[in-house]
C-alpha positions as a Markdown table, in Angstrom:
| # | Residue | x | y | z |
|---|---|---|---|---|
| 1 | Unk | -11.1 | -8.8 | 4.7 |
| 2 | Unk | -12.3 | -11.5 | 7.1 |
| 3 | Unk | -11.2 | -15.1 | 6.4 |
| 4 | Unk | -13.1 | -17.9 | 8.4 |
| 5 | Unk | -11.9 | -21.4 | 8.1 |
| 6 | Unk | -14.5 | -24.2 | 8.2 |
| 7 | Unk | -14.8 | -25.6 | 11.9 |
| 8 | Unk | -14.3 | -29.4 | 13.0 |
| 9 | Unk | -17.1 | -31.8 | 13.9 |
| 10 | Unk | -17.2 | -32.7 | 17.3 |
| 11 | Unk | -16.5 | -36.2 | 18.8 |
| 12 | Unk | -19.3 | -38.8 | 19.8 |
| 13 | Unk | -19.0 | -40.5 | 23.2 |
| 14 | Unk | -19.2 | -40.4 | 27.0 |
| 15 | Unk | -16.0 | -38.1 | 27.5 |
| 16 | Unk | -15.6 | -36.7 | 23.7 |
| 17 | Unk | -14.1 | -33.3 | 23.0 |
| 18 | Unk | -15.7 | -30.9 | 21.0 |
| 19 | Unk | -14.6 | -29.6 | 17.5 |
| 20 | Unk | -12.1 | -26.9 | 16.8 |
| 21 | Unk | -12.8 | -23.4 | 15.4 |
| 22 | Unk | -11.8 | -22.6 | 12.1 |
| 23 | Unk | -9.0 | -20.2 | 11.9 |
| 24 | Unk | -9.9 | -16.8 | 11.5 |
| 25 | Unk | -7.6 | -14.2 | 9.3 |
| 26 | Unk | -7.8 | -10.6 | 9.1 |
| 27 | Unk | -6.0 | -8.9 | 6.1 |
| 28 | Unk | -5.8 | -5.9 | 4.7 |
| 29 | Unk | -5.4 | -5.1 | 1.0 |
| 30 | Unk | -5.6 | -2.4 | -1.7 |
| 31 | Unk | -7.4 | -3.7 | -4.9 |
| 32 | Unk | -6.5 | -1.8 | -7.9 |
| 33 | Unk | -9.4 | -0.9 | -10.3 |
| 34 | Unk | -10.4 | -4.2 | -12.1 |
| 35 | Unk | -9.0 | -6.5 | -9.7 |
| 36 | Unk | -10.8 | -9.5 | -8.5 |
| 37 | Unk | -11.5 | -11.8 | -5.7 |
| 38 | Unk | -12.0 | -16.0 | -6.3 |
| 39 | Unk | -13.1 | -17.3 | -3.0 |
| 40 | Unk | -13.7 | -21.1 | -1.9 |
| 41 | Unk | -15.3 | -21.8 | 1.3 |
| 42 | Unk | -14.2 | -24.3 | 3.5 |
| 43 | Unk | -16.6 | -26.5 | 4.6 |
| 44 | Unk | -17.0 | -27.6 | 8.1 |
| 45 | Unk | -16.2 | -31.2 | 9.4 |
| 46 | Unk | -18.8 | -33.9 | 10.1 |
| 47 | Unk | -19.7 | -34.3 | 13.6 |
| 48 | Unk | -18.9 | -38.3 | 14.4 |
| 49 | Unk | -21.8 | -40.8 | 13.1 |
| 50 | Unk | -23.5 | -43.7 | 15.0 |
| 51 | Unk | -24.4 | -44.8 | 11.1 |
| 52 | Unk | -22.5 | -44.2 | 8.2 |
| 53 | Unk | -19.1 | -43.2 | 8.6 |
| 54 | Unk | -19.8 | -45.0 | 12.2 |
| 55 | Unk | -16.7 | -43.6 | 13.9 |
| 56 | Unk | -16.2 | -42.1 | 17.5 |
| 57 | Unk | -14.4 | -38.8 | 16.1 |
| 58 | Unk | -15.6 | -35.5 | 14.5 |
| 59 | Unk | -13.8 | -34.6 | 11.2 |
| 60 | Unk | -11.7 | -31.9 | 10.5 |
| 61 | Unk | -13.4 | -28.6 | 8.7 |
| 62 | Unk | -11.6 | -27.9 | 5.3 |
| 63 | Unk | -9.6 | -24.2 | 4.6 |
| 64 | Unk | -11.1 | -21.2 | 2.9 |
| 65 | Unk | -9.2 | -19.8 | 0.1 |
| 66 | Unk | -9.5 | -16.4 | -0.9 |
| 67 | Unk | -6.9 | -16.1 | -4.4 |
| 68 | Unk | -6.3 | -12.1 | -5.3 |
| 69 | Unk | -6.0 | -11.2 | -8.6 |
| 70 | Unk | -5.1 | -7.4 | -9.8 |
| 71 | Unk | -3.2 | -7.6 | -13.1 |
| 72 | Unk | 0.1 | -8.5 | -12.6 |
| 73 | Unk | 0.0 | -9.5 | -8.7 |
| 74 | Unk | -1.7 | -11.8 | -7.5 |
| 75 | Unk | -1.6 | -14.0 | -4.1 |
| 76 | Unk | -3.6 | -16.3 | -2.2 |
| 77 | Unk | -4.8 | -15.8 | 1.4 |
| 78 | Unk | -5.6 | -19.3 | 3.7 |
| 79 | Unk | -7.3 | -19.7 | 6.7 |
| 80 | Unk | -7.4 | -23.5 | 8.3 |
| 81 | Unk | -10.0 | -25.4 | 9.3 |
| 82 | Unk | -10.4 | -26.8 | 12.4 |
| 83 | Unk | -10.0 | -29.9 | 14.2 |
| 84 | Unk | -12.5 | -32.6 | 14.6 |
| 85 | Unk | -13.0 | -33.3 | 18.5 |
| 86 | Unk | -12.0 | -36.9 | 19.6 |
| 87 | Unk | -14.2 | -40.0 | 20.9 |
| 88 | Unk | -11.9 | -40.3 | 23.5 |
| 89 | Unk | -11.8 | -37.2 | 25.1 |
| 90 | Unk | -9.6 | -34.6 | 23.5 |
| 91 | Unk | -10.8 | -31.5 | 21.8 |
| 92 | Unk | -9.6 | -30.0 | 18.5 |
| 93 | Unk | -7.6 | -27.9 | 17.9 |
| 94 | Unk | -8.2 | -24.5 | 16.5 |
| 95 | Unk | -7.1 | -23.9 | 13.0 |
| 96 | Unk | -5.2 | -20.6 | 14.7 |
| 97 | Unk | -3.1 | -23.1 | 16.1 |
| 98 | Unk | -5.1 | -22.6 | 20.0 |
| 99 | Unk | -5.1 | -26.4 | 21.4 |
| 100 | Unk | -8.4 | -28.4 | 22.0 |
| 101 | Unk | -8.7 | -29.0 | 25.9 |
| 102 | Unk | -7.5 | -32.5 | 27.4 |
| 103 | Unk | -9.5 | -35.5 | 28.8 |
| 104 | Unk | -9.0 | -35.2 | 32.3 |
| 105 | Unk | -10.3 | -38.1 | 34.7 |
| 106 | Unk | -10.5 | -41.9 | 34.5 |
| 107 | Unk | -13.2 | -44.2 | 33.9 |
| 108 | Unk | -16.9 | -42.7 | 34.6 |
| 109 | Unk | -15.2 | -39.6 | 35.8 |
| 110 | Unk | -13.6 | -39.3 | 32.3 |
| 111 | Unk | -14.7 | -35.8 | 30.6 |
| 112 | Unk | -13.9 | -34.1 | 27.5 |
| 113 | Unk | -11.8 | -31.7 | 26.3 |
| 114 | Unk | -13.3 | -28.2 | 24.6 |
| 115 | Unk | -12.5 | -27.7 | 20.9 |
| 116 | Unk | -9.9 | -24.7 | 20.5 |
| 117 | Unk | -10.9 | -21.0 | 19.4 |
| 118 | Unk | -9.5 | -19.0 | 17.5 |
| 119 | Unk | -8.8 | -16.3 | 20.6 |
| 120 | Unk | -7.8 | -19.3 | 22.8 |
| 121 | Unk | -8.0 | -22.7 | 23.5 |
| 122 | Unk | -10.5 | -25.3 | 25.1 |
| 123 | Unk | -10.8 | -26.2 | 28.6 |
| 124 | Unk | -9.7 | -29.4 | 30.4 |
| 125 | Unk | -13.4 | -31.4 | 31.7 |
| 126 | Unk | -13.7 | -30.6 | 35.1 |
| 127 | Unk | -15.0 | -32.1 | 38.4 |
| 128 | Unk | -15.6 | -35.4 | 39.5 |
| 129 | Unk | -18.7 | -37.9 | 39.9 |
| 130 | Unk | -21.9 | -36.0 | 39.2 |
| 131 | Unk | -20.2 | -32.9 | 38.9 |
| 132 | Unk | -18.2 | -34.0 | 35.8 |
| 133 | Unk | -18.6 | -31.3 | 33.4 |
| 134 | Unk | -16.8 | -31.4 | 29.8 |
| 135 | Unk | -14.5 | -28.8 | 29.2 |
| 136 | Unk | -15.8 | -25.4 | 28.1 |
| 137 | Unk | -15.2 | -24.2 | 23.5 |
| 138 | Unk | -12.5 | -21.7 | 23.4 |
| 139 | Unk | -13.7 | -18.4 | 22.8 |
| 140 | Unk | -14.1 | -16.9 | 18.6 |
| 141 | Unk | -13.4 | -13.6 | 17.1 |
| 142 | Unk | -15.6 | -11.5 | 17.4 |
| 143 | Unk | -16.5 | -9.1 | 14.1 |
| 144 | Unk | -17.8 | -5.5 | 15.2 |
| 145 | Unk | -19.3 | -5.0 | 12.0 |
| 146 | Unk | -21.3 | -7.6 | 12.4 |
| 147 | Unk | -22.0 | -8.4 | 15.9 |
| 148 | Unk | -20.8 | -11.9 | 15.9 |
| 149 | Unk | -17.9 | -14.1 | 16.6 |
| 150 | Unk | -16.2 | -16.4 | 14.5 |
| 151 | Unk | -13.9 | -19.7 | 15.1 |
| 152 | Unk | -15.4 | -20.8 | 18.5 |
| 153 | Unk | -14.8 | -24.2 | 19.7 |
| 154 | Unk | -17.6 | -26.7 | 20.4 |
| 155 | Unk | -18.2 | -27.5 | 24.1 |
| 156 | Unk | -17.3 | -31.7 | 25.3 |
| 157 | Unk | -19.0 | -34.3 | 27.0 |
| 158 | Unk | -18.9 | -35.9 | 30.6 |
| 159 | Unk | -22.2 | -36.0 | 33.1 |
| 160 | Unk | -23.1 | -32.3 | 32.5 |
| 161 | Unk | -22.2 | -31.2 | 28.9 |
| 162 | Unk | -19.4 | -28.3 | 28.5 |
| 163 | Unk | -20.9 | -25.2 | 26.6 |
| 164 | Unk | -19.4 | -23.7 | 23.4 |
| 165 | Unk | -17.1 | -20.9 | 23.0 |
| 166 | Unk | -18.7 | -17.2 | 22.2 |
| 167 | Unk | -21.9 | -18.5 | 22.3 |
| 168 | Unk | -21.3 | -19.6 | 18.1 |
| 169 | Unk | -19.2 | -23.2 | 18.7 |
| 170 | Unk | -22.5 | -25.8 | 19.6 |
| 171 | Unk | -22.8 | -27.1 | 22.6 |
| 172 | Unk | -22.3 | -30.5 | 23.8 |
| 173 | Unk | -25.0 | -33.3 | 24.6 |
| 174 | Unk | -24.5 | -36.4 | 27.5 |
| 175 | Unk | -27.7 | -37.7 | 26.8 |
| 176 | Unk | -28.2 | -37.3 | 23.2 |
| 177 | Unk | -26.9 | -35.7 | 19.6 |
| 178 | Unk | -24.3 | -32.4 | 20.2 |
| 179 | Unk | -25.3 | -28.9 | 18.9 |
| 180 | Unk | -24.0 | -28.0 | 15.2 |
| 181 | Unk | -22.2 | -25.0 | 15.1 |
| 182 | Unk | -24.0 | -21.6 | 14.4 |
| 183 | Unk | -24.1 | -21.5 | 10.4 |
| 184 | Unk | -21.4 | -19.5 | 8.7 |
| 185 | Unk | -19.5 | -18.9 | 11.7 |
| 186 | Unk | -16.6 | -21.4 | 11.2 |
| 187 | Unk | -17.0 | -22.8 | 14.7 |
| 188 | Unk | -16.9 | -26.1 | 16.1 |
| 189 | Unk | -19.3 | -28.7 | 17.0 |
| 190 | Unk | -20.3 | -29.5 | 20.3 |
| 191 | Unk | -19.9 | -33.2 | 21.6 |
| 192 | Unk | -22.7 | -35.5 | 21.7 |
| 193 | Unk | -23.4 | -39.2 | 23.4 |
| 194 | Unk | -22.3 | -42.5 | 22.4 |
| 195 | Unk | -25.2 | -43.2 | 21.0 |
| 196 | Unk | -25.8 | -40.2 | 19.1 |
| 197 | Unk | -23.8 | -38.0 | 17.0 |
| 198 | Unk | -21.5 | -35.2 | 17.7 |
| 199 | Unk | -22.4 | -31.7 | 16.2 |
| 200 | Unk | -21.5 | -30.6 | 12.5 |
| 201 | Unk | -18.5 | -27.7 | 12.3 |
| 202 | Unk | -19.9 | -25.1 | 10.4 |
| 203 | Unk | -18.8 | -23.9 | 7.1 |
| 204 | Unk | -16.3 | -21.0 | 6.9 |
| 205 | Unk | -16.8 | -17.0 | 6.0 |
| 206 | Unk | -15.4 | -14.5 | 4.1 |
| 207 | Unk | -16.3 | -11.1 | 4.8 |
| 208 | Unk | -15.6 | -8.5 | 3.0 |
| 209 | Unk | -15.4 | -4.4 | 3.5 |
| 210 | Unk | -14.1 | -2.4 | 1.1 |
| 211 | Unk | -13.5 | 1.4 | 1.5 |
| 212 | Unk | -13.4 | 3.3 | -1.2 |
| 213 | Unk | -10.4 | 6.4 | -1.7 |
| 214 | Unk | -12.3 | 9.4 | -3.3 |
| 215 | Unk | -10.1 | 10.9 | -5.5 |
| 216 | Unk | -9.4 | 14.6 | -5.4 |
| 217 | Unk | -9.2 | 15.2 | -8.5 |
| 218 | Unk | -9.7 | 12.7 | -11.9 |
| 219 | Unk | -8.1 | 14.1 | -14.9 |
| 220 | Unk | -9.9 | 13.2 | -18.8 |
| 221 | Unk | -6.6 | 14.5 | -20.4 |
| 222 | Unk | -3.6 | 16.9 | -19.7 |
| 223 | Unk | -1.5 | 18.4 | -22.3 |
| 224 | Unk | 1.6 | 20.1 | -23.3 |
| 225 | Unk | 2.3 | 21.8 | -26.5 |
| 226 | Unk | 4.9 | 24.5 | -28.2 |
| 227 | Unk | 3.5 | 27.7 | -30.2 |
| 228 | Unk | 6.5 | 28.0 | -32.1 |
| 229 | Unk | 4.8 | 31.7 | -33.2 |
| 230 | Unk | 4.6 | 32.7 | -29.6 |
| 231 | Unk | 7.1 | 30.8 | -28.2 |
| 232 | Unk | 5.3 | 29.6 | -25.2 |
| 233 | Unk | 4.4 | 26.3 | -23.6 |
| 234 | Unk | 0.5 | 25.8 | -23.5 |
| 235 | Unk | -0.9 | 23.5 | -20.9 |
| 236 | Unk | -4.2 | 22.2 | -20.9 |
| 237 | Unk | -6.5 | 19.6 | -19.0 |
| 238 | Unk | -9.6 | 18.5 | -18.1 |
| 239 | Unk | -10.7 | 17.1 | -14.9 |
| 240 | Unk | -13.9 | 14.4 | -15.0 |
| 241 | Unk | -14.9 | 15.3 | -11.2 |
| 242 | Unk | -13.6 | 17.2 | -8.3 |
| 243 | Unk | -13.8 | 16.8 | -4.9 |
| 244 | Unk | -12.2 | 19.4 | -2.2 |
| 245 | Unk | -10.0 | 20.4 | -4.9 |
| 246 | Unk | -8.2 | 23.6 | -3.8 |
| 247 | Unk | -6.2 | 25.0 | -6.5 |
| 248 | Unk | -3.0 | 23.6 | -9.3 |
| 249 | Unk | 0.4 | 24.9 | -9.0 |
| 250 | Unk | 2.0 | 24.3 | -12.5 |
| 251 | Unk | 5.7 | 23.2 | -12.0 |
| 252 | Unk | 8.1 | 23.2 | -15.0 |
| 253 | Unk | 11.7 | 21.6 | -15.2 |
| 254 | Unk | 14.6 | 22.0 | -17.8 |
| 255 | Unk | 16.4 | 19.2 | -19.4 |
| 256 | Unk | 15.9 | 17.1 | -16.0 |
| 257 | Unk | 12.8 | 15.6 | -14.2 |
| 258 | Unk | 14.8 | 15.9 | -10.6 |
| 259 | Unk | 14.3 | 19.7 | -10.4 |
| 260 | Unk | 11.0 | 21.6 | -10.4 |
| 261 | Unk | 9.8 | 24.9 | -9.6 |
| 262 | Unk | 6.7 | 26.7 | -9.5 |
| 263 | Unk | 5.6 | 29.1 | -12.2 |
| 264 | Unk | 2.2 | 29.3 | -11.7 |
| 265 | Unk | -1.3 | 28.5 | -9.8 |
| 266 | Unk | -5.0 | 28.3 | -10.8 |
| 267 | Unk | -8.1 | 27.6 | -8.5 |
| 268 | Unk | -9.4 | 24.7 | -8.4 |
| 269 | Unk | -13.5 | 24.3 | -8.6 |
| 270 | Unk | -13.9 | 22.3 | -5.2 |
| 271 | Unk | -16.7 | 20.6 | -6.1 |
| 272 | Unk | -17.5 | 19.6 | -9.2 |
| 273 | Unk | -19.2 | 16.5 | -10.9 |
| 274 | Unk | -19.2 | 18.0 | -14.1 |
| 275 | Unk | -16.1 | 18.4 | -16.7 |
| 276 | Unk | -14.1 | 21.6 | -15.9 |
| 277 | Unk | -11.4 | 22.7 | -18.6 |
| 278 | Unk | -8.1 | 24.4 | -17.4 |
| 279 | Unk | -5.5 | 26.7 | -19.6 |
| 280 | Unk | -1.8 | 27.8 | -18.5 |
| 281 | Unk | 0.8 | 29.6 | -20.6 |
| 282 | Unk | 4.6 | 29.1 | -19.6 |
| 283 | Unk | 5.5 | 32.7 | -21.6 |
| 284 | Unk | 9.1 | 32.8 | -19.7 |
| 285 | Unk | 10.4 | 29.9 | -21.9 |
| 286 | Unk | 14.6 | 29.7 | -21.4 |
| 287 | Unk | 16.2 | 31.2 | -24.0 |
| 288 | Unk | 18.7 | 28.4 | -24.2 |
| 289 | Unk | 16.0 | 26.2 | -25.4 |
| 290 | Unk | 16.0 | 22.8 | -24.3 |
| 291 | Unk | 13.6 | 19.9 | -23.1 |
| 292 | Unk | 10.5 | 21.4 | -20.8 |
| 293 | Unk | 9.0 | 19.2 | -18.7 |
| 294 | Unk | 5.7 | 20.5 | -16.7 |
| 295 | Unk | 3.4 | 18.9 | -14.5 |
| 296 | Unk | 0.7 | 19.6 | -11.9 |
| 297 | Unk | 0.2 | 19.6 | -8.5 |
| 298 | Unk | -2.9 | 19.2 | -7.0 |
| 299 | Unk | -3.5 | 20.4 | -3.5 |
| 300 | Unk | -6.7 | 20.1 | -1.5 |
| 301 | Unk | -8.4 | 22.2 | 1.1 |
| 302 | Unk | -6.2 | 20.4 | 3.8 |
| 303 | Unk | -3.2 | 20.7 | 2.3 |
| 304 | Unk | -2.8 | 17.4 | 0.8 |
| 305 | Unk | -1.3 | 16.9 | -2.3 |
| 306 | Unk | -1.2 | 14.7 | -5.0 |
| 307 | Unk | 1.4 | 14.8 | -8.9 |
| 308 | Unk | -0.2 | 14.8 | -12.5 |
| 309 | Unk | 1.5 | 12.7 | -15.2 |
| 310 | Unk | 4.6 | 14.3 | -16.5 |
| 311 | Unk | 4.2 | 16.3 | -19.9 |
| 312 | Unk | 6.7 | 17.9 | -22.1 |
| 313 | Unk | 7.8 | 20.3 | -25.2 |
| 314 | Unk | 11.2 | 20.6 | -26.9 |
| 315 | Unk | 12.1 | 24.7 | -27.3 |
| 316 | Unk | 14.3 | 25.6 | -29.7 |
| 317 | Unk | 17.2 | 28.4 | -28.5 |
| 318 | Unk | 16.6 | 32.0 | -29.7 |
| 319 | Unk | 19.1 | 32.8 | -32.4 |
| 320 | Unk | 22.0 | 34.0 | -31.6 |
| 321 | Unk | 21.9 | 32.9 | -27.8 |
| 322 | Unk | 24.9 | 31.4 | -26.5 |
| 323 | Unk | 25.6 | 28.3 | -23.9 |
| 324 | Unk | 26.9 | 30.7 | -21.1 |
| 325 | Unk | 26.0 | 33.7 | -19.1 |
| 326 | Unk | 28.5 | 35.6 | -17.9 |
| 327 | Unk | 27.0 | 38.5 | -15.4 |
| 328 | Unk | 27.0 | 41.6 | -14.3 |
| 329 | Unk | 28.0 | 42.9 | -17.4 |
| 330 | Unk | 29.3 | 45.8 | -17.1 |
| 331 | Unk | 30.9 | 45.0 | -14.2 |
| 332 | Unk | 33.3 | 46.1 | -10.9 |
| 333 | Unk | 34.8 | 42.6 | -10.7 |
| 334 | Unk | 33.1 | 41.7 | -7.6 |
| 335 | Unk | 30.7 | 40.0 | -8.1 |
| 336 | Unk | 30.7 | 37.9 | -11.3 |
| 337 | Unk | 29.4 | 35.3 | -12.2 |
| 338 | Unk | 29.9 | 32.5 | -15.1 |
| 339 | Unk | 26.3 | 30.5 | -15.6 |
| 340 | Unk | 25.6 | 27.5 | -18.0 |
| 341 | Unk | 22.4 | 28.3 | -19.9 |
| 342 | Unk | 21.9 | 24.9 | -21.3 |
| 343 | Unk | 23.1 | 22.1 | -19.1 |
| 344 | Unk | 22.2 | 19.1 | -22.4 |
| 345 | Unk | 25.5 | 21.6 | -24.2 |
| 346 | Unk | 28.1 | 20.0 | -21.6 |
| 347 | Unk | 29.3 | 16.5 | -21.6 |
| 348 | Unk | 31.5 | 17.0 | -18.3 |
| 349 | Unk | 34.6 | 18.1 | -21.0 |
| 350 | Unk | 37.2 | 19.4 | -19.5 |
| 351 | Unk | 37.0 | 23.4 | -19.7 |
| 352 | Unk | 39.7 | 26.0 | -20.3 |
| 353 | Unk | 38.7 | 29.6 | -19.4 |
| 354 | Unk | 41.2 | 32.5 | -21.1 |
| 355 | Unk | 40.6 | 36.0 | -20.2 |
| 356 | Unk | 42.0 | 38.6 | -22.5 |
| 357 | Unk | 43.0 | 41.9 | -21.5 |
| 358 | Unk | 42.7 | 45.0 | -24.0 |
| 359 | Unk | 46.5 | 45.4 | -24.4 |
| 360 | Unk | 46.4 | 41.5 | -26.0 |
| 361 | Unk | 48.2 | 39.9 | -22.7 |
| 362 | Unk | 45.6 | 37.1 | -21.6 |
| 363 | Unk | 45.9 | 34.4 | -18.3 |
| 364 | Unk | 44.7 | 30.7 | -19.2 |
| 365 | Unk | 42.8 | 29.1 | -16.1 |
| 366 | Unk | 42.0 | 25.3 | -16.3 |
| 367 | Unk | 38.7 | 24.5 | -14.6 |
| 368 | Unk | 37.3 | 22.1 | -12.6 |
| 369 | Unk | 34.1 | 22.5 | -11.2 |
| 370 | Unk | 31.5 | 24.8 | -13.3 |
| 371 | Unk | 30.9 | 27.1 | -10.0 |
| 372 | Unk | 34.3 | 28.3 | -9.9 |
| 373 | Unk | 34.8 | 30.0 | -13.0 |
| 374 | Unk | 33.3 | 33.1 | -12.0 |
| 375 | Unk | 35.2 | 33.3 | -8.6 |
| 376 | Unk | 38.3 | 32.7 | -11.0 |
| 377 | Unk | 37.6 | 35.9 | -13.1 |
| 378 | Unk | 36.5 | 38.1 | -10.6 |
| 379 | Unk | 40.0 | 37.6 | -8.8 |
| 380 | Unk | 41.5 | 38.2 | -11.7 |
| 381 | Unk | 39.9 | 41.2 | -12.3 |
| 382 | Unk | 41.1 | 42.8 | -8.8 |
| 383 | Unk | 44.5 | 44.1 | -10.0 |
| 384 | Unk | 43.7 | 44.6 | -13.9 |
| 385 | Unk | 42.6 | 48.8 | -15.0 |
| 386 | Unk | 39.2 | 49.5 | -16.4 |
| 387 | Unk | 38.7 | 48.3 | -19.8 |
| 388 | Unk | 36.6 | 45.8 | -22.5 |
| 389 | Unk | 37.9 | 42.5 | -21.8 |
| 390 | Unk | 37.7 | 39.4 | -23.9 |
| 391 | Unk | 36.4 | 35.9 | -21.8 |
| 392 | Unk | 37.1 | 32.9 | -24.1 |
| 393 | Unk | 35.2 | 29.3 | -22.7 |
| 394 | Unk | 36.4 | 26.7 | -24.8 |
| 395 | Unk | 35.0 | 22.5 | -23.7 |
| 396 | Unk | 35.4 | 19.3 | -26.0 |
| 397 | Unk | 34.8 | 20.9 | -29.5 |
| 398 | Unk | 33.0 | 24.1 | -28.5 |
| 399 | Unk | 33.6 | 27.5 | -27.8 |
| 400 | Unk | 32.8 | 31.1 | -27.9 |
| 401 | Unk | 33.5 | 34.4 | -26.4 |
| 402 | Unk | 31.7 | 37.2 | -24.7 |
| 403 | Unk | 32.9 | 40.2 | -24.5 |
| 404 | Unk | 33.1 | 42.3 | -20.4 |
| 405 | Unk | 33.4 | 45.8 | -19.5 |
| 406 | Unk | 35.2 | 46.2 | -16.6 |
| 407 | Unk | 34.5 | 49.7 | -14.6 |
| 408 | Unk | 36.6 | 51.4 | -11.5 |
């Protein structure tokens, strides 16, 4: 977005300086669906009047305001107007903050000053006698998109008039009324004679370009549901359109949202401007139970990806099924392994782990990290004779036993 401030009128007189540019703003910004864009357009100043507001110097050009609103944000974006060029010589100065060029010279070799533009500022007059020439507009911005520059400053007087920057500020006038700015450009007037006028600043600009983000991929719905009967999770969605849409992996999480994995994939369509319908069964459900979450991932034929809304099912545990794992089972005693099936069942309790022997004798081991309860059994099982042992996990109010075979 291009923001153009109005430019400054330029100044009426012998040795006047030429207006300022309007400031010119570049700014990018995402605009959310809906949003919207209030814009006021600064007007540009008056060049100075030989009737009417009968004064030597150009007026100042007003801002353009450009005020975003997108639901809950919304901000305002200003771009100054310029300076109105002086009677007695100076230019104005750029609303970018680029100075207006000076009057340089006394008496009849007086000459003004070049308004400021908005990529730099004025000129000083130059010369002397009949080579006094007012100072030059400072150059504008110039738009590629389309083809002109913005925020020029006009040209100022002495005996041979000083040009305007960019070719868009107006140039100035010894012997009669300065050049108005090129229209819309927010550039500043060009100086004209005492008897005269100087040249209007021109009104400001906003331009706008917007480029659009085509989606890969927008969804109508995506589900999640439990079939208690077949104890699976079916997912289904619908996407509206597709565009380079490669394929969906399906990634499911247990009791957390922090730790996913893939279960499954299904190609995508591509292209598609029609409504496609997509089916998935999770039919490895953990038989702790628990909270499911799933969602997709959507990758595109370059690799890029982009995350579906989250979904979930609550599984109930198959009866019977027990908090832990313990594994392999029968075992040597190296390796084994103690797992917790169902995270949501521990509270951080402390945990007390007693392994039973068959003659009745048993060791108590106090616990404190989960992964170390099967490194604590499988030591233990390094001097102890074959046999059915007894493991015995007791936390906070819970416990239960599973019962090892231990083979030489």
């Amino acid at each position: 977005m291009v923001i153009v401030g109005g430019g400054g009128g330029a100044g009426r007189g012998r040795a006047a300086g030429g207006g300022g540019g309007g400031q010119v703003k570049i700014e990018t910004i995402t605009l959310n669906l809906g949003a919207s864009l209030v814009i006021t357009i600064g007007q540009g100043g008056k060049g100075a009047q030989q009737s009417g507001n009968n004064t030597d110097n150009g007026l100042t050009g007003e801002n353009t305001v450009v005020s975003l609103n997108s639901g809950s944000f919304s901000q305002a974006y200003t771009s100054s107007g310029g300076q109105g060029g002086s009677g007695s010589g100076n230019g104005g100065s750029n609303g970018n903050g680029n100075a207006g060029g000076l009057v340089n010279g006394p008496g009849q070799n007086a000459k003004g000053g070049g308004g400021g533009g908005a990529v730099g500022p004025g000129t000083n007059g130059s010369g002397n006698g009949s080579s006094s020439t007012g100072g030059q507009g400072g150059n504008g911005v110039f738009i590629a998109s389309t083809g002109n520059s913005y925020g020029a400053g006009g040209g100022g007087n002495g005996r041979n008039g000083g040009s305007g920057g960019s070719g868009d500020g107006g140039n100035s006038n010894p012997s009669g009324p300065g050049e108005n700015a090129a229209s819309n450009s927010g550039s500043g007037g060009g100086a004209g004679s005492s008897s005269t006028s100087g040249g209007n600043g021109s009104n400001g600009k906003v331009i706008v370009q917007i480029v659009y983000r085509i989606l890969p991929v927008e969804f109508l719905y995506f589900n999640a549901k439990y079939s208690e009967s077949n104890r699976t999770g079916e997912l289904s969605w619908i996407t509206a359109k597709e565009w380079e849409n490669a394929h969906f992996n399906i990634e499911r999480s247990v009791n957390t949202v922090t730790s996913w994995e893939k279960i499954g994939e299904l190609a995508g369509q591509g292209y598609s401007d029609a409504p496609v319908e997509y089916d998935f069964r999770d039919s490895n459900l953990p038989i702790a139970g628990g909270n499911i979450f799933y969602r997709l991932k959507q990758v595109d034929f370059e690799g890029n990806s982009a995350y579906s809304e989250t979904r979930a099912i609550k599984v109930e545990p198959l009866p019977g099924i027990t908090y832990w794992r313990v594994f392999p089972n029968p075992t040597t005693g190296s390796p084994f392994n103690i797992e917790i099936m169902d995270p949501s069942a521990y509270r951080d309790e402390p945990i007390s782990l007693r392994v039973i022997a068959p003659t009745g004798q048993y060791e108590l081991f106090q616990v404190d990290q989960i992964r170390e309860m099967g490194a604590l059994v499988s030591s233990y099982f390094e001097s102890k004779a074959a046999g059915v042992y007894t493991i015995e996990i007791a936390w906070g109010a819970k416990g239960e036993y599973h019962k090892v075979i231990l083979r030489r």
